[in-house]
Every structure is written in structure tokens, then in C-alpha cells.
C-alpha positions in Angstrom: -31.3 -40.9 -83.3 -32.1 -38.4 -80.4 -30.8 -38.7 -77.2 -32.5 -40.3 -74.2 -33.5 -39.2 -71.7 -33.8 -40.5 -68.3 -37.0 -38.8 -67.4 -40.1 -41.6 -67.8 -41.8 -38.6 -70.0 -44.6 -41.7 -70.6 -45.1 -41.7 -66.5 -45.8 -37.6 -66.5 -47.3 -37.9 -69.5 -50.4 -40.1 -68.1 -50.5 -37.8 -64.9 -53.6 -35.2 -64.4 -53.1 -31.8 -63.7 -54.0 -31.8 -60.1 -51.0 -34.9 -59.5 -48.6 -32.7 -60.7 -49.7 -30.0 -59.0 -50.4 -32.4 -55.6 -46.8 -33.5 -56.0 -45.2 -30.3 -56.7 -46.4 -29.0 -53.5 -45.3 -31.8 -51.5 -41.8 -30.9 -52.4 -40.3 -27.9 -50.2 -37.5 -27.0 -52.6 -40.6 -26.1 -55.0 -42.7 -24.1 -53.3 -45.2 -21.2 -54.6 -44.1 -17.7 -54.6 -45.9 -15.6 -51.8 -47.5 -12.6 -53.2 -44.9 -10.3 -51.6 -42.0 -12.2 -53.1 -43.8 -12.0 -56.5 -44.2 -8.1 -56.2 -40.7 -8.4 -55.8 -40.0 -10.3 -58.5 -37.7 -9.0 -61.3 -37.8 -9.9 -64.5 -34.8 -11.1 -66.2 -33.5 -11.8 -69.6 -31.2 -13.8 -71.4 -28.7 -11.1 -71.9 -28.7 -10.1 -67.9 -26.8 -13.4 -67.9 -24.3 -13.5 -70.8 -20.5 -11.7 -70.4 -20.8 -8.6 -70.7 -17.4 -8.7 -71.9 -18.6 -9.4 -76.1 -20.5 -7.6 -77.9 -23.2 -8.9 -79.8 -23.4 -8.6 -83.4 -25.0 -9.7 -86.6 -22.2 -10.4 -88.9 -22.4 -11.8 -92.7 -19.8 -14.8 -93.3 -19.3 -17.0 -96.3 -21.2 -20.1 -96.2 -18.2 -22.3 -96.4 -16.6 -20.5 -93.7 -19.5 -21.4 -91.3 -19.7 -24.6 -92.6 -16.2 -25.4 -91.7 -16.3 -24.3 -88.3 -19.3 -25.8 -87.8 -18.2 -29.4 -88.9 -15.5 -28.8 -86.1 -18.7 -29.1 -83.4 -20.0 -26.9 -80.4 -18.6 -23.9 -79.7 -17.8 -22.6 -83.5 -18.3 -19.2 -82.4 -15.8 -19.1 -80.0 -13.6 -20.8 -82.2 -14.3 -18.2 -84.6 -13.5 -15.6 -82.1 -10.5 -17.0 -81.5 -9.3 -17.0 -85.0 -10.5 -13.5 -85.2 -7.9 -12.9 -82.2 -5.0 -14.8 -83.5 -5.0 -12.3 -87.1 -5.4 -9.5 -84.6 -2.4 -10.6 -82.5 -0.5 -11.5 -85.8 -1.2 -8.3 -87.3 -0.2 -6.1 -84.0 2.7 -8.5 -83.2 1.2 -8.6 -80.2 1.4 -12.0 -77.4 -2.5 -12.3 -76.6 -3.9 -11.0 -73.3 
């Protein structure tokens, strides 16, 4: 079952164009971008926002091993990560930065 929502999508849905337009204008938090400010403008990307502290990568795992993370729910990456980290500190007999 997907989640709900708490916008009234069926409300928005049966607007026209020019309402939404009409009422996006009428709010001052969501004004239209001058011509200067557009010239401006820089265009960003997903990456200008992650941590520049990982790397990404493209790495090949056994399909139970994703699996099983997985099942464990959001953030399986990280919690691979971390397991990657633990063997390395085990290894090095290292305490973890």
C-alpha cells in the first residue's frame, strides 16, 4: 500500500495552468527569477552536494550479500561501509577513527 500523502493531489489536479500560475505568484517566498539573477544562475548537480569524503564506485557483490543487507532496511550502504571498516580495523588492529 503506498503511503499518503497529505497533499489533496485530486485539488491540483482539477486546477488550470493559469491558477497555478495565479497562485504561485501571489506567494512571495516563490517568486520568478529576474533575468539578472538567472544569468547568474549556476547550475548544480547531485554530486556538488554529496560528501566529498567517499568515493564513488561501481562495485560487484554477491547477490545474497546485497540481499541481506538490504532486508536490514535503508541505509544498506552505509551499513556495508561499515562492515567494510570493521575487517579493515580488525585487520590493522586498529581502534576506528
Amino acid at each position: 500500500m503506498p503511503n499518503p500523502t497529505k497533499s489533496d493531489l485530486s485539488r491540483v489536479r482539477a486546477m488550470s495552468d493559469a491558477d497555478i500560475e495565479r497562485i504561485a505568484l501571489e506567494d512571495p517566498d516563490a517568486q520568478p527569477m529576474t533575468d539578472e539573477e538567472l544569468a547568474q544562475a549556476k547550475r548544480m548537480r547531485l554530486d556538488d552536494f554529496l560528501p566529498t569524503t567517499k568515493a564513488k564506485v561501481c562495485l560487484r557483490l554477491d547477490q545474497d550479500v546485497v540481499t541481506w543487507f538490504r532486508a536490514r532496511g535503508r541505509g544498506y550502504q552505509t551499513k556495508i561501509n561499515a562492515a567494510l571498516r570493521a575487517f579493515i580495523d580488525s585487520q590493522e588492529h586498529r581502534p576506528r577513527p
